[in-house]
C-alpha positions in Angstrom: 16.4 -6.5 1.3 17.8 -3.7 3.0 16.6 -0.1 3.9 18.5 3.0 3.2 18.3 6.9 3.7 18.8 9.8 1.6 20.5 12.9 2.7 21.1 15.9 0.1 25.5 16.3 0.1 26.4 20.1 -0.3 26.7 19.4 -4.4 22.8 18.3 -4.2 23.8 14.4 -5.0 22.2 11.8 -2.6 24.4 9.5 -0.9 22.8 6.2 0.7 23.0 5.5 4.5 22.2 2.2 6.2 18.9 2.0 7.9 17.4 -0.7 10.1 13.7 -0.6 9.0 12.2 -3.6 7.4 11.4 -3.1 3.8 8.1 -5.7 3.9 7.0 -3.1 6.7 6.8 -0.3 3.4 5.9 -2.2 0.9 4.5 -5.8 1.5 5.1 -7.8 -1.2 2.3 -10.4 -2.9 3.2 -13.6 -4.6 0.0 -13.0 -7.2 -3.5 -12.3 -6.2 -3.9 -10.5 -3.6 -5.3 -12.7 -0.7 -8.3 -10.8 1.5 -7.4 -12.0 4.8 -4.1 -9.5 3.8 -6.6 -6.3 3.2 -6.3 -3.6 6.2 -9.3 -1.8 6.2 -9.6 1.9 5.1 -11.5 5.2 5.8 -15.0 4.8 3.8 -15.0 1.0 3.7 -18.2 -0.8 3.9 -17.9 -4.0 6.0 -20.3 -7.0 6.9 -20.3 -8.4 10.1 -21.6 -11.6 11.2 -22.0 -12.8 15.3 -23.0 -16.0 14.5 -26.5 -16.9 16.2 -26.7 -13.8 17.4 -29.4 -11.9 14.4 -29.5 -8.5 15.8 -25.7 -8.0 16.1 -25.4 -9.1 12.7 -25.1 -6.7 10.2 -24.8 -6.2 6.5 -24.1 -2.6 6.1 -21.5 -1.4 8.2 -19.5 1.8 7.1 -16.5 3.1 8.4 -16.5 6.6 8.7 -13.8 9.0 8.0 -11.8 8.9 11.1 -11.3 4.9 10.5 -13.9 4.1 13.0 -17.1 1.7 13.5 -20.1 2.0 15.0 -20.9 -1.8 16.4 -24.7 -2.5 18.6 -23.5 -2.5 22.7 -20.0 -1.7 22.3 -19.8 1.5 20.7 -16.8 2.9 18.2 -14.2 0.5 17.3 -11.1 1.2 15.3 -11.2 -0.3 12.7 -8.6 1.4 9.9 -5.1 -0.4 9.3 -6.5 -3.7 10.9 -7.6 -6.9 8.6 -10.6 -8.4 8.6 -9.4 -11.3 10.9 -7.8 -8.8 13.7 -11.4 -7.0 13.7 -13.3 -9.8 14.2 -11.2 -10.9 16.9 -11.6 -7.7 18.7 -15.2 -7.1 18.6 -15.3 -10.9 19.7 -13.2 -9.7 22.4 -15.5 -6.6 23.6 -18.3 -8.9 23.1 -17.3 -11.1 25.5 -16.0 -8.9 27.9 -20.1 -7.9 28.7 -22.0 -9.3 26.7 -21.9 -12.9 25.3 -20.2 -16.4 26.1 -17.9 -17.2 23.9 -19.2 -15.1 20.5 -18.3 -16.4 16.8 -17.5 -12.7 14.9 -17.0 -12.8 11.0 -16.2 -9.5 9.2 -15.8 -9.2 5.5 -15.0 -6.4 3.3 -18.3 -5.5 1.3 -16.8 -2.7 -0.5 -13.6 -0.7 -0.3 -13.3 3.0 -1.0 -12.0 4.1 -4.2 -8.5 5.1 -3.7 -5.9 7.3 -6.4 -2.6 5.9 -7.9 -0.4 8.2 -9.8 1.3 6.4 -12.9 3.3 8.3 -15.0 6.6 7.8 -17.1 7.0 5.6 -20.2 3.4 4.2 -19.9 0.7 4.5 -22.9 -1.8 6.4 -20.6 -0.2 8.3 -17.7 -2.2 9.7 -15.0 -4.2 9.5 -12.1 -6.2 6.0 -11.8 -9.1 4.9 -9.2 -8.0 1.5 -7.3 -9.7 -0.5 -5.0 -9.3 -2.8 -2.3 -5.4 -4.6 -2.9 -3.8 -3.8 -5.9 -0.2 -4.5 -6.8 2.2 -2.8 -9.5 1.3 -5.1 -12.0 -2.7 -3.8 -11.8 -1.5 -0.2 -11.1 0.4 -0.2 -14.7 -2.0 -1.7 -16.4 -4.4 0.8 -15.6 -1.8 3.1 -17.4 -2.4 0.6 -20.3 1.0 -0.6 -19.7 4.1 0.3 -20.4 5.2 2.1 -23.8 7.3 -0.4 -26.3 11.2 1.8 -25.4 9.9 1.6 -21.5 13.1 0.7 -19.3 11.6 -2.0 -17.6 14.1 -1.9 -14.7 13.7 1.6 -14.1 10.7 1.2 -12.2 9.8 3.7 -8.9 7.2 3.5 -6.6 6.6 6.8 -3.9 4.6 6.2 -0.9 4.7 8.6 2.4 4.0 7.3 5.6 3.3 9.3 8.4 5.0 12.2 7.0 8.2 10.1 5.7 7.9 9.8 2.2 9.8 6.5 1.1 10.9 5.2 -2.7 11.5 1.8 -4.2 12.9 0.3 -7.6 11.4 -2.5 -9.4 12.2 -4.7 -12.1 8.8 -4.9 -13.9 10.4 -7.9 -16.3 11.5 -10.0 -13.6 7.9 -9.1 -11.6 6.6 -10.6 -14.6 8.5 -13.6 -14.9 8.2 -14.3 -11.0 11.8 -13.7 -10.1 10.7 -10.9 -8.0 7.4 -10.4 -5.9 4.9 -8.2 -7.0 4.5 -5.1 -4.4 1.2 -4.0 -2.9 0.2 -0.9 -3.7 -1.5 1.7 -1.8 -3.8 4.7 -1.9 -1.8 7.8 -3.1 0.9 5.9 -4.1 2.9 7.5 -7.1 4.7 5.0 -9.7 7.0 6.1 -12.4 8.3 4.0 -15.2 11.7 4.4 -17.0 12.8 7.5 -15.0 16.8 7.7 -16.4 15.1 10.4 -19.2 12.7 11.6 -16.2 13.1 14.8 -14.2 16.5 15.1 -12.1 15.3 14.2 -8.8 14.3 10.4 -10.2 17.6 9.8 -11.8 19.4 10.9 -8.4 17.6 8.0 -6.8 18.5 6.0 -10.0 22.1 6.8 -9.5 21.8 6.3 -6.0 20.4 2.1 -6.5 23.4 1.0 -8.8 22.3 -2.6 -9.8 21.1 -3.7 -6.8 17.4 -3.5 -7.1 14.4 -3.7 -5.3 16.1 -1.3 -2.5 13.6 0.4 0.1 14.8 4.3 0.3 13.7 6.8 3.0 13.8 10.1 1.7 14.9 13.3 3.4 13.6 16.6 3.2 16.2 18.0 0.2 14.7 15.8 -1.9 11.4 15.9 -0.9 11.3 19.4 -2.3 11.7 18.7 -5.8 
């Protein structure tokens, strides 16, 4: 897969550029379920953590709190937004050991994950603004929508997502997601996904026009068309 930018031309068309950033760095893909060892914790989340043989370091109830942070007995706040379970665990194992304990065992789990909002709208039987939580992919996020409508262009399939201020697009075959030809994409808090966009407003069928064919191709989007 390859990465490409969108710059407004003086007639307002968009004409693709070649980027260099990884794709699976925007939008990991899943093969199916979503595996939990692949969950990066959020703002909100409630986590359990286990030191093994140690009962007052472990823990059942352990929120993180809006800035992404933990509070964790002897070593204070720990960051723990963006990281999976594993890569927490390993670091309180490692500021445990630092001070504290030989050799500690630290299991973290995901108790509960904040509700998060995905935007589906397009040719699907129920557009609008759904509550996800934990991993969901575009399969789950459309059939929150109920699906798509029978005349839905399958192919024609859009996911938005903005990442530290760069808001980013991708197409998607929903038929050949379904049949495993293509990997089902993650989806994320705030994400937007359109269906069928060629009878959509003008900005989607730009970035249509712009993906003749090819599929499954990661945009970045400038500010000219962030505007629309």
């Amino acid at each position: 897969m390859i990465t490409i930018a969108l710059a407004g031309c003086a007639n307002g068309k968009l004409s693709p550029t070649i980027m260099q950033n990884p794709a699976a760095d925007i939008y990991p893909m899943s093969s199916g379920a979503p595996r939990s060892d692949e969950y990066r914790i959020g703002p909100l989340d409630e986590l359990a953590i286990t030191v093994f043989q140690e009962e007052d370091l472990s823990l059942e109830k352990v929120p993180v709190d809006a800035s992404g942070n933990v509070l964790f007995p002897l070593i204070g706040l720990v960051e723990a937004a963006g990281k999976t379970s594993r890569e927490l665990s390993l670091e309180i194992a490692n500021k445990l050991a630092a001070r504290y304990l030989v050799d500690p065992q630290v299991l973290v789990n995901v108790s509960k994950s904040a509700s998060q909002i995905v935007t589906v709208e397009g040719q699907v039987t129920r557009p609008g603004r759904f509550e996800i939580q934990g991993q969901a992919t575009l399969l789950t996020a459309i059939a929150s929508a109920q699906g798509p409508t029978q005349t839905a262009k399958l192919d024609e399939v859009l996911i938005f997502r903005t990442i530290n201020d760069q808001r980013y697009a991708a197409r998607f075959d929903l038929q050949a997601i379904r049949q495993g030809w293509q990997p089902d994409p993650v989806i994320k808090g705030n994400d937007i996904v359109v269906v069928g966009v060629s009878n959509a407003k003008s900005v989607y069928r730009d970035i249509l026009s712009a993906l003749p064919g090819l599929g499954s191709i990661f945009i970045a989007l400038q500010s000219a068309t962030n505007n629309n």
